[in-house]
C-alpha positions in Angstrom: 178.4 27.8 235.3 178.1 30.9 237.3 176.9 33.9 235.5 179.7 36.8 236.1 179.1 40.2 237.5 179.0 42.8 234.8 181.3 45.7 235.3 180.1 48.1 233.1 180.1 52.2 234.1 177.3 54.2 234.0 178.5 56.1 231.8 179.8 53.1 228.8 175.6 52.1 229.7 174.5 55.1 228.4 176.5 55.1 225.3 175.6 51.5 224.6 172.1 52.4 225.2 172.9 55.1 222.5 173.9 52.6 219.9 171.1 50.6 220.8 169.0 53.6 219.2 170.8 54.3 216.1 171.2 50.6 215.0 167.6 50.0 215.4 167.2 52.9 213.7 169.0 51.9 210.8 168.0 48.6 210.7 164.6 49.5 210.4 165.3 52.3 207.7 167.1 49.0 206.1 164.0 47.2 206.0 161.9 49.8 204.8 164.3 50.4 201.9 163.8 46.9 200.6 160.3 47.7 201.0 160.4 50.5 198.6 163.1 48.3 195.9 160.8 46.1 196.1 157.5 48.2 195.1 160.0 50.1 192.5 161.2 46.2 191.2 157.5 45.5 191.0 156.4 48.4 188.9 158.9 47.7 186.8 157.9 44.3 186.0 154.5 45.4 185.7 155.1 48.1 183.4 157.0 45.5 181.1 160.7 46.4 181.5 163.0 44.5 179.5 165.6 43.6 181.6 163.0 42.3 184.1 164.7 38.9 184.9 168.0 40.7 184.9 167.3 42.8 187.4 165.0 39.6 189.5 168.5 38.1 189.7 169.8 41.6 191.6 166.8 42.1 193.6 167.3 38.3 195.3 170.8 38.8 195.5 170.4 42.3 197.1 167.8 41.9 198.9 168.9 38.9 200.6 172.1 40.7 201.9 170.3 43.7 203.5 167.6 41.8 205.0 170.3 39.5 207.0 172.4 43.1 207.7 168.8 44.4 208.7 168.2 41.2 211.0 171.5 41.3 212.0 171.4 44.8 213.7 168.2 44.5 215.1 169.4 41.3 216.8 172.3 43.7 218.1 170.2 46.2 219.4 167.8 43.6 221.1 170.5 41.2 222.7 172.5 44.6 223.9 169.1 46.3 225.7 168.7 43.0 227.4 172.0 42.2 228.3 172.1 46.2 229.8 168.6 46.1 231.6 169.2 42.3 233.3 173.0 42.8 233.2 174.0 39.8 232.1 177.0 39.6 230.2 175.8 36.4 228.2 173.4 38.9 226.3 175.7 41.3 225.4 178.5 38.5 223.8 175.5 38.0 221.9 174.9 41.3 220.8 179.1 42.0 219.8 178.3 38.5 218.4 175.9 40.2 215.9 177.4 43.0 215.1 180.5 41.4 214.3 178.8 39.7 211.8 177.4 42.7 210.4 180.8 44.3 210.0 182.3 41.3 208.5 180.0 41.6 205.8 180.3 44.9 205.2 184.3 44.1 204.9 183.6 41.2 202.3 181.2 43.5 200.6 184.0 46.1 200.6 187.1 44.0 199.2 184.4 42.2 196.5 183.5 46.0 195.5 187.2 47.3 195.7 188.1 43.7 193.7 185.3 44.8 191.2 186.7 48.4 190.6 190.7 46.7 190.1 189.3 44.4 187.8 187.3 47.5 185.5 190.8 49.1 185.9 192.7 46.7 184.1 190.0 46.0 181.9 190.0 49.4 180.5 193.8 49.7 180.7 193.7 46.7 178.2 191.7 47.9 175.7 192.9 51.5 175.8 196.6 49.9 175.2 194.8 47.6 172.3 193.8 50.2 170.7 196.7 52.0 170.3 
């Protein structure tokens, strides 16, 4: 299979280049925030907080989703500097590939969270009514 001839302006490089910047950026102020939740979940297990295997649970849970959306960006970022620099198209389906998969979760994320808020909603709508 022939690789195709990238068509990309000088211009839509340099802005690519630009988002190449920021999302490594963020991905790595990503990783060094799980850094610091987990130091901050460690004292608090050292310091003998009750609702230690509570918050475990979180941590994991938590953890494990920013560290893929950390990955996932920093894949971005890599596969789009190399698809730029060697122009190769290949490399930068990879790096949309990545991103897309960032933004998806951040969309499941978003409807789970907005399901979340619904679901206090009604909750509280009962029991005000209830009381009544």
């Amino acid at each position: 299979m022939e690789e195709s001839k990238n068509v990309l302006s000088e211009s839509s490089k340099l802005h690519m280049m630009q988002t190449v910047s920021w999302a490594r950026y963020s991905g790595i102020i990503s990783i060094v925030n799980l850094i610091l939740s987990f130091f901050q979940f460690a004292v608090g297990g050292i310091k003998g907080n009750p609702l230690f295997m509570l918050s475990f649970f979180g941590f994991i849970i938590s953890g494990a989703i920013s560290l893929y959306m950390a990955i996932n960006l920093l894949n971005y970022a890599k596969f789009l500097k190399m698809g730029i620099e060697q122009e190769n198209s290949t490399k930068i389906y990879e790096a949309l590939y990545h991103l897309r998969v960032y933004f998806k979760i951040i969309g499941i994320l978003f409807i789970v969270l907005l399901s979340l808020i619904a679901l206090f909603i009604i909750v509280a709508i009962i029991a005000a009514i209830s009381k009544l």
